[in-house]
C-alpha positions as CSV (number, residue, x, y, z in Angstrom):
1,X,-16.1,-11.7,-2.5
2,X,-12.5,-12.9,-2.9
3,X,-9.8,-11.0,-1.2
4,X,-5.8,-11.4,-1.1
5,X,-3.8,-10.5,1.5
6,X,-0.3,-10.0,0.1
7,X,2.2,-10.6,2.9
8,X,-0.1,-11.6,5.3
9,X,2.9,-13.0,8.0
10,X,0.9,-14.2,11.2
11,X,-2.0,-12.0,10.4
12,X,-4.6,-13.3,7.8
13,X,-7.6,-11.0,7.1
14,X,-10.7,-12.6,8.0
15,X,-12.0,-14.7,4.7
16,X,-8.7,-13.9,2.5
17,X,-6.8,-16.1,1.0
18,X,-2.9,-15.2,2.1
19,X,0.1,-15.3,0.4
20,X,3.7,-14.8,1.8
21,X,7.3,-15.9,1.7
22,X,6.9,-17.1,5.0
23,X,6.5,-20.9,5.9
24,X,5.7,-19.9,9.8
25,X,2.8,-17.5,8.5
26,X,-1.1,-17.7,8.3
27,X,-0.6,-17.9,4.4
28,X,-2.6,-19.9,1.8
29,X,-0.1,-19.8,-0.9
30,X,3.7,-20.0,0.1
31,X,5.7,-17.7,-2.4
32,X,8.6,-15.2,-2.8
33,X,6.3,-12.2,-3.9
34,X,9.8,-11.0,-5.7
35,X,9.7,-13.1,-8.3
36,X,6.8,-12.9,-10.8
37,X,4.6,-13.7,-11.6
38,X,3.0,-14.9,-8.6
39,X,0.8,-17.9,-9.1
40,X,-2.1,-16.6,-9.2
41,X,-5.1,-16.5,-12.1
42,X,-5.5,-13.1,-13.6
43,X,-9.0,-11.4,-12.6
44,X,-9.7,-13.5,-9.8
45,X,-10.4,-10.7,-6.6
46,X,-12.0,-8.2,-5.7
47,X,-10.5,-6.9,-2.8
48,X,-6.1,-7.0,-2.5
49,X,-4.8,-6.0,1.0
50,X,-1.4,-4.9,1.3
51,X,-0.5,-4.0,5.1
52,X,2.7,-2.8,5.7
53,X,4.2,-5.4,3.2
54,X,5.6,-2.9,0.3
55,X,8.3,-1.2,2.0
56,X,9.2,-4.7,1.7
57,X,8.9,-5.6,-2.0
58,X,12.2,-5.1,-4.1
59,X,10.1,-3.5,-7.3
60,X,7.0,-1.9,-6.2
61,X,6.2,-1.2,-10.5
62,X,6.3,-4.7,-10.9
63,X,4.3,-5.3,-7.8
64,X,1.6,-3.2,-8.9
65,X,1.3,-4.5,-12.2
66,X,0.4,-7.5,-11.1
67,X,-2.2,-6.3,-7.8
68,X,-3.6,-5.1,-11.1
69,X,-3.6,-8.3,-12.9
70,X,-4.6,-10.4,-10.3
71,X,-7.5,-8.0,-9.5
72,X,-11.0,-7.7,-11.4
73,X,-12.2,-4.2,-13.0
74,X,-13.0,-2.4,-10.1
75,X,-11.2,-3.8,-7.4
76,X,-10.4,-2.3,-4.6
77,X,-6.8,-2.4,-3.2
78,X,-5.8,-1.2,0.3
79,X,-2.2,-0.8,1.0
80,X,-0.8,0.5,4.6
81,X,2.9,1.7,4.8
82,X,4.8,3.3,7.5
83,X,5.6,7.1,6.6
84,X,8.8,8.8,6.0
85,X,8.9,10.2,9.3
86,X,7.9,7.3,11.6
87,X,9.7,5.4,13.9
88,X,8.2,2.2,13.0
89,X,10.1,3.0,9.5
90,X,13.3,2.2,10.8
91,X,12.8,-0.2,13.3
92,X,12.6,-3.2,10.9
93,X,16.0,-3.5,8.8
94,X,14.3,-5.3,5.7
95,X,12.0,-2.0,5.2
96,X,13.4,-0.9,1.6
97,X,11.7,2.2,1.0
98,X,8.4,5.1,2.5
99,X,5.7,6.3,0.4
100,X,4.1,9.7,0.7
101,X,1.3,10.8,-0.6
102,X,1.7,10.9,-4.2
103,X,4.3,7.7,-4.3
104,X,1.3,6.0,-6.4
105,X,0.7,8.9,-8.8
106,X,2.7,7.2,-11.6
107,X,-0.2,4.4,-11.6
108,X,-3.3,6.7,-11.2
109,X,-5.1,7.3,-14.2
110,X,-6.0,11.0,-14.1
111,X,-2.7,12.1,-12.4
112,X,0.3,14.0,-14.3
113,X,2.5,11.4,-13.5
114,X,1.0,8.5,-14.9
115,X,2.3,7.3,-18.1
116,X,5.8,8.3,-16.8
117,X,6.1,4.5,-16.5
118,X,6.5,1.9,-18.8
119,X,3.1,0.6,-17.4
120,X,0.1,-0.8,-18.8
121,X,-2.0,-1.0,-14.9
122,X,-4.2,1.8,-14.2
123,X,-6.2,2.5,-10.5
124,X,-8.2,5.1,-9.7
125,X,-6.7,6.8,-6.1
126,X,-10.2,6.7,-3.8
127,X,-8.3,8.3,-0.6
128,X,-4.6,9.0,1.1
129,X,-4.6,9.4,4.6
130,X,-2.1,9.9,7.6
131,X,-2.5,7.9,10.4
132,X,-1.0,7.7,14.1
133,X,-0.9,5.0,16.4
134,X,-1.1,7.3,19.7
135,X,-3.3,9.7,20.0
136,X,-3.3,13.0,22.4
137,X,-6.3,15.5,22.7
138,X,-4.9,17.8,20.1
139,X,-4.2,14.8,17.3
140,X,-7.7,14.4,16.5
141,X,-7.1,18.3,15.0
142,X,-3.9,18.4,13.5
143,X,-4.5,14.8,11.5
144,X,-7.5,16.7,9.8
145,X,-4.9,19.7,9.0
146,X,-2.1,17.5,7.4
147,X,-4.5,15.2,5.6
148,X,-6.7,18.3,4.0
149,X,-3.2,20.0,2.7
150,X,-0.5,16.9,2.4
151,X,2.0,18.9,-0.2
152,X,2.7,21.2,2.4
153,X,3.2,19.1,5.1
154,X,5.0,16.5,3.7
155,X,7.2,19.9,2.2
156,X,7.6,21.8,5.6
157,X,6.3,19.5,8.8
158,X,6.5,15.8,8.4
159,X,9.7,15.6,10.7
160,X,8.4,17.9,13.1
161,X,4.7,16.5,13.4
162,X,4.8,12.6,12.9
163,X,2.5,10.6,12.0
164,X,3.2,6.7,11.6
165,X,1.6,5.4,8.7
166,X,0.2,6.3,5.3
167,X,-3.1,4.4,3.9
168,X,-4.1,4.3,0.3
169,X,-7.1,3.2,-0.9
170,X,-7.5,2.9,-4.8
171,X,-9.3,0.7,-7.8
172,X,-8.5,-1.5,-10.3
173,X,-9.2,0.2,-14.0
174,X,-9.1,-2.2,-16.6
């Protein structure tokens, strides 16, 4: 199984080959991931990890068209984010941007938004959920809530119940 982990700084998944900007980093392949395309062969893995690297990224369409080339049919592509509400967002000055839960809509095959963009990738959204990095008694609760009805709390209660991250998980459709 070949996996990528896309601005993989000091912190290489295990068996991944890395690629980052970063000469001090754990990565493989030394690269500005801002200018495309990367150099890397279309089709090649089946697994693209993307922690807490595309808050970074200065065009996250572009980005994702080319997780999507570099990624066989079927490929399954994690990305973790901070979310809109966390501190964690605004305590690094080179984050660009928050996702919320339907930030990757554009790209999902079955969802109203897709075909909005001038896009030719397609993924198929597996799962969305919040995520904290503390946890009290009453979190274990209130994380099921917001994740089983996201519109509304990303609507009415993101800023008054926080949560720090935002996972995606979705495949490759080619």
């Amino acid at each position: 199984m070949k996996i990528l982990d896309i601005g993989c700084g000091k912190n290489k998944a295990k068996n991944a080959i890395g690629i980052d900007f970063n000469p001090n980093s754990q990565a493989d392949i030394i690269h500005d991931l801002n200018v495309f395309p990367w150099p890397l062969d279309d089709n090649k893995f089946d697994a693209v990890l993307c922690y807490n690297i595309l808050e970074h990224i200065d065009n996250v369409p572009k980005t994702m068209e080319e997780i999507w080339r570099i990624g066989k049919n079927g490929a399954i592509v994690e990305i973790v984010s901070p979310f809109p509400s966390s501190r964690w967002l605004y305590a690094d000055p080179t984050h660009r941007r928050a996702f919320i839960s339907e930030s990757f809509d554009f790209f999902i095959e079955d969802s109203e938004k897709y075909g909005q963009l001038p896009t030719k990738c397609k993924f198929k959204l597996l799962k969305v959920e919040y995520r904290k990095d503390t946890y009290r008694w009453w979190d274990r609760f209130l994380l099921k809530v917001v994740n089983k009805y996201k519109d509304h709390y990303e609507s009415y209660f993101m800023y008054i119940y926080q949560v720090h991250e935002i996972y995606f998980e979705l495949k490759i459709i080619k």
